[in-house]
C-alpha positions as CSV (number, residue, x, y, z in Angstrom):
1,X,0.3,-37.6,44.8
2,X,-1.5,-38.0,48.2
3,X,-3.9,-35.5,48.6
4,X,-4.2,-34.9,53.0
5,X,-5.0,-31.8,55.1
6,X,-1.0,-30.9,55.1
7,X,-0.7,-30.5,51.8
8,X,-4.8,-28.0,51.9
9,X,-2.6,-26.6,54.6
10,X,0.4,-25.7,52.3
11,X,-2.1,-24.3,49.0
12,X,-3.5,-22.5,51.1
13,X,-0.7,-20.4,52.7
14,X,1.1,-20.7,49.8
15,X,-2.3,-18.7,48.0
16,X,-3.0,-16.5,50.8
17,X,-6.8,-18.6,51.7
18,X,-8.2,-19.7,54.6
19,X,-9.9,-23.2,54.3
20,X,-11.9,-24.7,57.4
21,X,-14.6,-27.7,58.1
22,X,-16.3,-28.6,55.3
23,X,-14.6,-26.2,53.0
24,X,-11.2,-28.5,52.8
25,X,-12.7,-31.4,52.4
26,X,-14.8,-29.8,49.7
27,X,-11.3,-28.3,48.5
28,X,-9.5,-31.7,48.5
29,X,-12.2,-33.4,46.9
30,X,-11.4,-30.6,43.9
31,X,-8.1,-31.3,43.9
32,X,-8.8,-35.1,43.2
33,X,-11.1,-34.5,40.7
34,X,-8.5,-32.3,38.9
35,X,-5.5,-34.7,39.4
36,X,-7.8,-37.4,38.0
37,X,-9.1,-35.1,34.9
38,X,-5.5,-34.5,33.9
39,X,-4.1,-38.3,34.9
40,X,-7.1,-39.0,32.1
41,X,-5.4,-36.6,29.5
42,X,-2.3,-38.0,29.9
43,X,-3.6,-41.4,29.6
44,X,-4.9,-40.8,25.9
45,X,-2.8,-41.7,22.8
46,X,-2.0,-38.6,20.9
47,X,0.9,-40.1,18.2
48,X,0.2,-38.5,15.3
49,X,-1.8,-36.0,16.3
50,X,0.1,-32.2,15.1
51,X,-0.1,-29.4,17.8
52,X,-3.2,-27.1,17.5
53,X,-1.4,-23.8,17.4
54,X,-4.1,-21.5,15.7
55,X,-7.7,-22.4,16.2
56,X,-8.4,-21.5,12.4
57,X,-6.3,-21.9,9.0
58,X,-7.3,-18.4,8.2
59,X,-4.7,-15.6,8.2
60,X,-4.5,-11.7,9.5
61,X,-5.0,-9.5,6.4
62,X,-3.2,-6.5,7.6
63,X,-2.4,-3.0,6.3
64,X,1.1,-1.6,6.1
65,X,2.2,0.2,9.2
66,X,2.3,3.6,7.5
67,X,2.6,6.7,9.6
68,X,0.3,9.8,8.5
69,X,0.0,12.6,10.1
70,X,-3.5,13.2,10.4
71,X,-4.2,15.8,13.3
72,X,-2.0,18.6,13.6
73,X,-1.3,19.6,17.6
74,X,-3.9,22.8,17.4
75,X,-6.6,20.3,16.2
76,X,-5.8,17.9,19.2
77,X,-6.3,20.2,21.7
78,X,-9.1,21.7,20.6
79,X,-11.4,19.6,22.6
80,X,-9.2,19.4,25.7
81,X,-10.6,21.4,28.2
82,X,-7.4,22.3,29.9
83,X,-4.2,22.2,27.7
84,X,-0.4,24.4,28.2
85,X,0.0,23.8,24.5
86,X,2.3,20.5,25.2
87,X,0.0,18.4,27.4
88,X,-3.1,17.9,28.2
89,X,-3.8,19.1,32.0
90,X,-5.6,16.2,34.6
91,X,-6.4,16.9,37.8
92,X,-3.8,14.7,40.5
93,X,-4.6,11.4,41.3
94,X,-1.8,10.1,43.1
95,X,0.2,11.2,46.1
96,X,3.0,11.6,46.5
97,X,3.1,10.2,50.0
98,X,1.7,7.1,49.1
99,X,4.7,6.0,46.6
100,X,7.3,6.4,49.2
């Protein structure tokens, strides 16, 4: 992959940046050093080698998904400090205006 100002250029629009100067050369030099890195990974024999899928053989101990009931409606709104008895009552944060 050649690595020139056109294709900074096109990474750039394409990511909505502004390189200039120093900064694109500084940029493109990046970009080699990345291609390189990844050229290098792809260079290294891997046959017989299983996918890491989990980081640790170790599993999730995890309870039954069981609901309880364990706060009636009164309780819950006990330290609300505005409530109509269904919902808790927020002051507005969006307007209207603004999602048309």
């Amino acid at each position: 992959m050649v690595i020139d100002d056109k294709l900074i250029d096109r990474l750039s629009f394409l990511a909505k940046l502004e390189f200039k100067g120093q900064e694109k050369q500084e940029i493109k030099n990046d970009l080699k050093n990345i291609l390189e890195l990844a050229d290098t990974l792809n260079n290294i024999d891997t046959t017989g080698v299983e996918p890491l899928i989990y980081i640790s053989s170790e599993k999730n101990i995890l309870r039954d998904d069981v609901a309880v009931k364990e706060m009636t409606k009164k309780e819950f709104f006990k330290n609300a400090p505005e409530h109509n008895g269904d919902f808790i009552i927020v002051p507005k944060v969006v307007d209207k205006k603004i999602l048309k």
